[in-house]
ChimeraX commands (.cxc) that place a marker at each C-alpha (Angstrom):
marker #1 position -20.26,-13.05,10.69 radius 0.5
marker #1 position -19.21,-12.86,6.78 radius 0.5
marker #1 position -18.97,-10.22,5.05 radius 0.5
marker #1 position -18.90,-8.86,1.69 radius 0.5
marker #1 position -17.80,-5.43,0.37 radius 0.5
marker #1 position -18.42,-4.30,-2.47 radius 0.5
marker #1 position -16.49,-1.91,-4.14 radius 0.5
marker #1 position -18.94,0.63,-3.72 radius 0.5
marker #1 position -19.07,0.41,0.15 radius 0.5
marker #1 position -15.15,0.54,-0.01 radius 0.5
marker #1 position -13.48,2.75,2.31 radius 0.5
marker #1 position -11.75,5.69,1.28 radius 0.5
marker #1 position -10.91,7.56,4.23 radius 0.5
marker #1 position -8.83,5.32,5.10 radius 0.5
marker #1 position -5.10,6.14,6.18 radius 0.5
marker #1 position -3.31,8.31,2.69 radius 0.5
marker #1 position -0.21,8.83,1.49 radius 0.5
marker #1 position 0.78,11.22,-0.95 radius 0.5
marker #1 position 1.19,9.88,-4.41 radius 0.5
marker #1 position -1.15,6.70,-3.90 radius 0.5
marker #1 position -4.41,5.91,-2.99 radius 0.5
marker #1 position -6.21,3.77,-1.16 radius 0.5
marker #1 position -9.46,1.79,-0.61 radius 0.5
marker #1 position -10.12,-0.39,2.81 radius 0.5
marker #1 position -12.01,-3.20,1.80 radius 0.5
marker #1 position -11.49,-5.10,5.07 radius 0.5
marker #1 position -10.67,-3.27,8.76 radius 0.5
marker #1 position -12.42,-2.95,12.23 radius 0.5
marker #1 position -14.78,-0.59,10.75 radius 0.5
marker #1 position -15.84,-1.81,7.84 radius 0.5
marker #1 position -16.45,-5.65,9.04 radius 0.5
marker #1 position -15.42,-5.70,12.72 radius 0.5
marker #1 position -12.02,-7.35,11.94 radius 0.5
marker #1 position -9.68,-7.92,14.97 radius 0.5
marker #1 position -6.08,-8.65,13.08 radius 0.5
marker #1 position -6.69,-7.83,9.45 radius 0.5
marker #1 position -6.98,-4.80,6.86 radius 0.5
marker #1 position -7.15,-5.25,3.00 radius 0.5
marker #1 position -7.32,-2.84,0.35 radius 0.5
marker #1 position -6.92,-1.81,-2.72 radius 0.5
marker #1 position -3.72,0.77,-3.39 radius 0.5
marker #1 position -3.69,3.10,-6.64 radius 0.5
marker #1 position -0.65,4.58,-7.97 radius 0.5
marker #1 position -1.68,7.32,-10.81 radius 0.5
marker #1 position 0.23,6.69,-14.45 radius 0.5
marker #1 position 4.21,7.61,-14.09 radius 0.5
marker #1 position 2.87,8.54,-9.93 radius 0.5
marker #1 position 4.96,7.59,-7.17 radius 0.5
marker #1 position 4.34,7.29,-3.42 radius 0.5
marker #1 position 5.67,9.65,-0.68 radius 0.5
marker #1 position 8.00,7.52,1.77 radius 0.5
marker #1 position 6.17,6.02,4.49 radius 0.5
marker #1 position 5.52,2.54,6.58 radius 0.5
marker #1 position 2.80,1.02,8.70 radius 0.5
marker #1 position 4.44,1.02,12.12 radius 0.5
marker #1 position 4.04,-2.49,13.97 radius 0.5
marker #1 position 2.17,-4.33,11.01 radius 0.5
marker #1 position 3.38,-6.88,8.40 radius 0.5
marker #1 position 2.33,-5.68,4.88 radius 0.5
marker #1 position 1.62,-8.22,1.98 radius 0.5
marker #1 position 1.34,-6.44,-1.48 radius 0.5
marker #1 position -0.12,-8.34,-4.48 radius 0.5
marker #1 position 0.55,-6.46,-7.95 radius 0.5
marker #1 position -2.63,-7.12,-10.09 radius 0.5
marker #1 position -2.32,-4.52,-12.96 radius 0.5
marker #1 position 0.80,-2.44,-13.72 radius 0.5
marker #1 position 4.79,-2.31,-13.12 radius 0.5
marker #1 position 5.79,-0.82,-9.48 radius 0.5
marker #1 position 9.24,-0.09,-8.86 radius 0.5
marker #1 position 9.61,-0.81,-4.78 radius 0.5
marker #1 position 12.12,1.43,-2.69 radius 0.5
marker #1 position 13.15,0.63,0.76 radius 0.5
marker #1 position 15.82,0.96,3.14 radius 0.5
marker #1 position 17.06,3.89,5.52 radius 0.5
marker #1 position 17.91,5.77,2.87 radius 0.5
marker #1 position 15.85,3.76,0.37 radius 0.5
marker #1 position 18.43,2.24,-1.25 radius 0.5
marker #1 position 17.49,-0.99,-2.03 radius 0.5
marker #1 position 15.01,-1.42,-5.30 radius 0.5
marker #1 position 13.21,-3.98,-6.93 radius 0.5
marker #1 position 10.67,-4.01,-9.76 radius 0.5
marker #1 position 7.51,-5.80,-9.60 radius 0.5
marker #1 position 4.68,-6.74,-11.99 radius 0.5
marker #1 position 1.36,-8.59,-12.01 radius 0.5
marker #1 position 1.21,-11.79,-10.14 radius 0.5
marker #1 position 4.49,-10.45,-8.23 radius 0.5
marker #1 position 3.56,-10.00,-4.01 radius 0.5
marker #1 position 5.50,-7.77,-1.84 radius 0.5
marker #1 position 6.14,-8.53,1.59 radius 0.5
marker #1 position 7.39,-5.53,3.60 radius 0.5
marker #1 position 8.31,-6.03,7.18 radius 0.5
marker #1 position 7.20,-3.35,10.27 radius 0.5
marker #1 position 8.43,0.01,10.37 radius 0.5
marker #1 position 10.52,-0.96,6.92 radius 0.5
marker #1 position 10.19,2.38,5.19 radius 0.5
marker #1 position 9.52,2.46,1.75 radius 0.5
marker #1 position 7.84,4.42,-1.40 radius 0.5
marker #1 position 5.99,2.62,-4.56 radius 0.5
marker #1 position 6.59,4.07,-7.76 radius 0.5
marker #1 position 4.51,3.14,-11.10 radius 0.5
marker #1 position 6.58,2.96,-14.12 radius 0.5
marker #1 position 4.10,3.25,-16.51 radius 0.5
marker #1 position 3.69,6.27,-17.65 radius 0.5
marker #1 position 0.16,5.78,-19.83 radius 0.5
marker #1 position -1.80,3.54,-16.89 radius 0.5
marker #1 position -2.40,3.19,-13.56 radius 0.5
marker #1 position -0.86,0.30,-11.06 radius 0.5
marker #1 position -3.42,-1.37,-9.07 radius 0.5
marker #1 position -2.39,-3.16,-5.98 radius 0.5
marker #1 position -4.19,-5.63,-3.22 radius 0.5
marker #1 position -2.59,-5.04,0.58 radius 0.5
marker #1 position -3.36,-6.87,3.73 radius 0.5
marker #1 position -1.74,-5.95,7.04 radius 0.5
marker #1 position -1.80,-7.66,10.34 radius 0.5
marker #1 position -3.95,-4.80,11.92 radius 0.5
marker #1 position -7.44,-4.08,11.52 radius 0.5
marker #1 position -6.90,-0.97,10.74 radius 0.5
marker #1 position -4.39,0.73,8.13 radius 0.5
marker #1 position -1.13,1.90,9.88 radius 0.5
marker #1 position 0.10,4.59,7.76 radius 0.5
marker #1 position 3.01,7.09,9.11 radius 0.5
marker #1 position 4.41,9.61,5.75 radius 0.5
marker #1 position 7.84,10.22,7.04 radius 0.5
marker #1 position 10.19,12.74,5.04 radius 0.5
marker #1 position 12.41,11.47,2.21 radius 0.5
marker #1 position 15.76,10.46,3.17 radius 0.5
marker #1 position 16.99,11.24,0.18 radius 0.5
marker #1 position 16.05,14.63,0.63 radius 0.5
marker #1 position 17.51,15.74,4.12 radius 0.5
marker link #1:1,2 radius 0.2
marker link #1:2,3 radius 0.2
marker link #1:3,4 radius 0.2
marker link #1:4,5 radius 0.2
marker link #1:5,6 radius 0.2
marker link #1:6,7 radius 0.2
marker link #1:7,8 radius 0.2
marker link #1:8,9 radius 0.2
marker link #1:9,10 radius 0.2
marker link #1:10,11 radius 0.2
marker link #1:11,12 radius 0.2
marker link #1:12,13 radius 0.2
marker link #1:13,14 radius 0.2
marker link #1:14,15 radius 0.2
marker link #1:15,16 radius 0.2
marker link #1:16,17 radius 0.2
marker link #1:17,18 radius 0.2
marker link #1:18,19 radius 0.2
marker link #1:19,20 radius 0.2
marker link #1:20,21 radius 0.2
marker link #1:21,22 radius 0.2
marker link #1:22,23 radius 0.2
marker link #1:23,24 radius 0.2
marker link #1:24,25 radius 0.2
marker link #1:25,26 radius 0.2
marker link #1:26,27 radius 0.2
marker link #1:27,28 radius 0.2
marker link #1:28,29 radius 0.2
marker link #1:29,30 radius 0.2
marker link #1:30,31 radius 0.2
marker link #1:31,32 radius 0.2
marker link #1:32,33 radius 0.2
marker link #1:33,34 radius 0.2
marker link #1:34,35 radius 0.2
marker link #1:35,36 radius 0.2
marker link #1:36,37 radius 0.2
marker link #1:37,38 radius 0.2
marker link #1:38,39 radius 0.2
marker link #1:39,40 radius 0.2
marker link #1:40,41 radius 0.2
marker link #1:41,42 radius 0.2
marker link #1:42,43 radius 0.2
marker link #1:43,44 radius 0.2
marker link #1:44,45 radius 0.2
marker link #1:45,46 radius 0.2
marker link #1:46,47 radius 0.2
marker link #1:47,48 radius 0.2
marker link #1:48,49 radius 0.2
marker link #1:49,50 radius 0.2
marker link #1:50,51 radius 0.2
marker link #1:51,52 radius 0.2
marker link #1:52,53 radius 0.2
marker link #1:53,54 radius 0.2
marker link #1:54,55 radius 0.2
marker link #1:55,56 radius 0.2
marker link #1:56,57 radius 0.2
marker link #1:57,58 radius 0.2
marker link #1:58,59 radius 0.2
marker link #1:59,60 radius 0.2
marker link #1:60,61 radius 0.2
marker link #1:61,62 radius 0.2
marker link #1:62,63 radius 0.2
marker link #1:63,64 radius 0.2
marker link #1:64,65 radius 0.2
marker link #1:65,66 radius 0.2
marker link #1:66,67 radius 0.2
marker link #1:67,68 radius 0.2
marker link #1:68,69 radius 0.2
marker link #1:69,70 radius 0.2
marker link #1:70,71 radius 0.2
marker link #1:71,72 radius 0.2
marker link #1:72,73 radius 0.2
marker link #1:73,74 radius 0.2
marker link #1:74,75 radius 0.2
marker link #1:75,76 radius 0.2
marker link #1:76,77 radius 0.2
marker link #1:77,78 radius 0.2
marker link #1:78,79 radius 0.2
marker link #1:79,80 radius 0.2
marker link #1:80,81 radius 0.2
marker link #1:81,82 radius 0.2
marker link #1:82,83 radius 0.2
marker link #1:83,84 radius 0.2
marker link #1:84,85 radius 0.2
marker link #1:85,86 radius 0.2
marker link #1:86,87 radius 0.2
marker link #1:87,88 radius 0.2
marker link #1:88,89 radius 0.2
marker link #1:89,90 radius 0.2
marker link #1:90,91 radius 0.2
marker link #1:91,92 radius 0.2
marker link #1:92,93 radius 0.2
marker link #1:93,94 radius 0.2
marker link #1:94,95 radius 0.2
marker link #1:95,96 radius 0.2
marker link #1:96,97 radius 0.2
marker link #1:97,98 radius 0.2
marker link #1:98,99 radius 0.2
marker link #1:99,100 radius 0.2
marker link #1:100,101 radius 0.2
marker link #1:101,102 radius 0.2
marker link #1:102,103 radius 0.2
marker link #1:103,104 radius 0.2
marker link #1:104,105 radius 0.2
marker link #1:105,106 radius 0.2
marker link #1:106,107 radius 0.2
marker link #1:107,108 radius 0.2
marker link #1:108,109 radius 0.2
marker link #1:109,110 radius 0.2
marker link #1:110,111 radius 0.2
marker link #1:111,112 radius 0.2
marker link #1:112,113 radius 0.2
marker link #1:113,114 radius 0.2
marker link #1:114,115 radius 0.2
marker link #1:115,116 radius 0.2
marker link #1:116,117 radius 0.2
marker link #1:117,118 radius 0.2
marker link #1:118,119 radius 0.2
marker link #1:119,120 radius 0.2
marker link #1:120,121 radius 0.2
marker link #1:121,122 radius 0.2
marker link #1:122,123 radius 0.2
marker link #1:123,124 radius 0.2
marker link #1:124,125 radius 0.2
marker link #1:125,126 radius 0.2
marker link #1:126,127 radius 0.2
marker link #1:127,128 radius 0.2
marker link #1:128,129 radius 0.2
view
């Protein structure tokens, strides 16, 4: 069956990290998906994501409003800089942290992952150990 959300019936209890938020839009519970989640990710002005990744799923990010600056790696040394229009595709268990460089407004995000519901494990930053 179709479905529509609107952005009022979005989801958000959905999986957190630290630093960013998010809105399911699509997953099992919302519309009895079987292989997809979509959101909406928020990263607060100058904000920047704990390190994390989403365990067996593909990740797709599409940058609609803002400048993200994209770590990832084992020690999350490799960076690139995104802006709107730009998509992100970040491979399983890649760990990785999403910084807005913007320091007056907020980056807004769409994700999609290959599970219906949002894989999220925070892991500690290797930068820090």
């Amino acid at each position: 069956m179709v479905s529509i959300i609107r952005p009022a019936e979005r989801d958000e209890g959905t999986a957190q990290t630290p630093g960013m938020r998010r809105e399911a839009g699509i997953s099992g519970a919302l519309t009895g998906s079987e292989g997809l989640w979509m959101g909406v990710g928020r990263n607060e002005p100058g904000g920047c994501s704990d390190v994390h990744h989403h365990g067996e799923s593909e990740s797709g990010i599409f940058v609609i409003e803002g400048q993200l600056r994209f770590r990832w790696g084992d020690a999350l040394e490799h960076v690139a800089d995104a802006g709107p229009g730009d998509f992100i595709f970040v491979p399983p268990y890649e760990i990785h942290a999403e910084e807005n460089l913007d320091p007056g407004n907020e980056a807004v995000f769409l994700l999609a992952r290959t599970t219906m519901d949002a894989i999220v494990v925070n892991v500690p930053d290797p930068r820090e150990t």
